[in-house]
C-alpha positions as CSV (number, residue, x, y, z in Angstrom):
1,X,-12.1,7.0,-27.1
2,X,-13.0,10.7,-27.2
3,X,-16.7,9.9,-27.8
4,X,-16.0,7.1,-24.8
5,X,-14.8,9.5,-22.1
6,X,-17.2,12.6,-23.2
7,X,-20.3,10.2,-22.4
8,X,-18.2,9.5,-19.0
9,X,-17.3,13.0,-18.0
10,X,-20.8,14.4,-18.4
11,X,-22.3,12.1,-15.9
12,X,-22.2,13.1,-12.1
13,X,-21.7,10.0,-11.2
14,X,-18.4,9.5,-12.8
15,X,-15.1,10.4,-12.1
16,X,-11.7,10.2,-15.4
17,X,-8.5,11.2,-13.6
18,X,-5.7,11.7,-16.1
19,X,-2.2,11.7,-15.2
20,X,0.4,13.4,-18.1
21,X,3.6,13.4,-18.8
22,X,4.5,17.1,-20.7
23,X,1.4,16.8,-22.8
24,X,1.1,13.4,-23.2
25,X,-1.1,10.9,-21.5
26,X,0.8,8.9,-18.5
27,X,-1.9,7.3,-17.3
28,X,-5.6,7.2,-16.4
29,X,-8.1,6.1,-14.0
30,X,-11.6,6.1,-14.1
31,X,-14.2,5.7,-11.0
32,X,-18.0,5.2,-11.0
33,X,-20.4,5.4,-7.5
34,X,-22.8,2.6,-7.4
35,X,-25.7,2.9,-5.2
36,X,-26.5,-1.2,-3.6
37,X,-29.3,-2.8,-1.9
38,X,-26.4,-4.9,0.4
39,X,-24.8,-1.7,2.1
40,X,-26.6,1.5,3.4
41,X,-23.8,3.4,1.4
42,X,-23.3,3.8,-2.1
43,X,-19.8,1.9,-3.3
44,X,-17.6,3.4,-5.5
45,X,-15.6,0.8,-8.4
46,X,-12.3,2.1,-9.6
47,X,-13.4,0.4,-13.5
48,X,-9.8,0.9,-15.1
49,X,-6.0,2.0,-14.2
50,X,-3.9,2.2,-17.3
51,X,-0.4,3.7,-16.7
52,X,1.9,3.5,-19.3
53,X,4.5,0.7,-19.3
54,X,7.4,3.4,-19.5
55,X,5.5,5.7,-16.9
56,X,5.4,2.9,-14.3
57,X,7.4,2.3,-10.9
58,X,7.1,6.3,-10.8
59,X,3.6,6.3,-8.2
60,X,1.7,7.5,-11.1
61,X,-0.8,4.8,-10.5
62,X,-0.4,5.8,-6.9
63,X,-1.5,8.9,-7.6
64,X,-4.3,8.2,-9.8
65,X,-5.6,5.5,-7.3
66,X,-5.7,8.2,-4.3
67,X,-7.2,10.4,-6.4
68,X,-10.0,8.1,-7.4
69,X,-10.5,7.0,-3.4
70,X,-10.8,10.8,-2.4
71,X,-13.4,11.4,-5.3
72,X,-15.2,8.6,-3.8
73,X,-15.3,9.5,-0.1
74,X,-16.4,13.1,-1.1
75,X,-19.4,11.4,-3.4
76,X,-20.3,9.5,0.0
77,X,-18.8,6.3,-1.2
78,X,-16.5,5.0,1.8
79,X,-16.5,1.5,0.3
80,X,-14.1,0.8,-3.2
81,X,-13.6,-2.0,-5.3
82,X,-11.9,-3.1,-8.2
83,X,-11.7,-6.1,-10.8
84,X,-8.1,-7.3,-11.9
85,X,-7.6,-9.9,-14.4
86,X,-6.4,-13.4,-13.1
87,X,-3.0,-13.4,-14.9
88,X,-2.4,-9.8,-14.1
89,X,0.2,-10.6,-11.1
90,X,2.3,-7.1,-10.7
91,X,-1.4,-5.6,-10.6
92,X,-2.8,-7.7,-7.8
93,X,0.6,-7.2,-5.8
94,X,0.0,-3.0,-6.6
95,X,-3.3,-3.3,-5.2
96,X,-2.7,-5.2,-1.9
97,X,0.2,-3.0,-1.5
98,X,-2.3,0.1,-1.4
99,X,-4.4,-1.7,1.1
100,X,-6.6,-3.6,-1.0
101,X,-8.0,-7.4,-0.4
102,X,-8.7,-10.4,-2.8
103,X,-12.3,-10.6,-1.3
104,X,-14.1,-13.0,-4.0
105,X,-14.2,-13.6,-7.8
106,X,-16.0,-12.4,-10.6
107,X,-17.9,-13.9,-13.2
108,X,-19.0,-12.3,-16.7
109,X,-21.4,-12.9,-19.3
110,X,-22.5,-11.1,-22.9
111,X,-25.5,-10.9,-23.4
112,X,-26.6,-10.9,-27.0
């Protein structure tokens, strides 16, 4: 993990929030800015919010969303998204809560 988030912290166009909870990690969020031939503006994709299971219900995620979404507008990225796993219900229902839309699906491969 420590190798993981160095690699992520040293690029510009990267963003690790970290929420803590007297010296521990709460929570954390990270946020990449994608430039796209669809949309004159780059788009920013919030690609993970983890809040502890005994941190939630307390608007750490909240927290760590907004502070994502500001990082994005100031990087010139007025557009977010996000990917949420199909079974991940109380995640889906956090995210429309905060504004967000179900706007499509998403499809994965590995490539080997």
């Amino acid at each position: 993990m420590r190798d993981r988030l160095a690699r992520l912290t040293a690029r510009s166009d990267v963003a690790v929030f970290v929420a803590d909870d007297d010296a521990a990690a709460a929570g954390l969020a990270t946020v990449h800015v994608i430039p796209c031939i669809h949309i004159d503006e780059p788009m920013a994709m919030l690609s993970a919010l983890v809040v502890g299971e005994r941190h939630r219900g307390r608007g750490i995620g909240r927290g760590l969303v907004t502070a994502a979404e500001r990082w994005a507008i100031e990087h010139d990225a007025p557009r977010m998204t996000l990917v949420s796993g199909l079974a991940r219900h109380d995640a889906h229902r956090f995210y429309e809560r905060l504004g967000y839309e179900h706007t499509g699906r998403r499809y994965a491969k590995i490539l080997t």
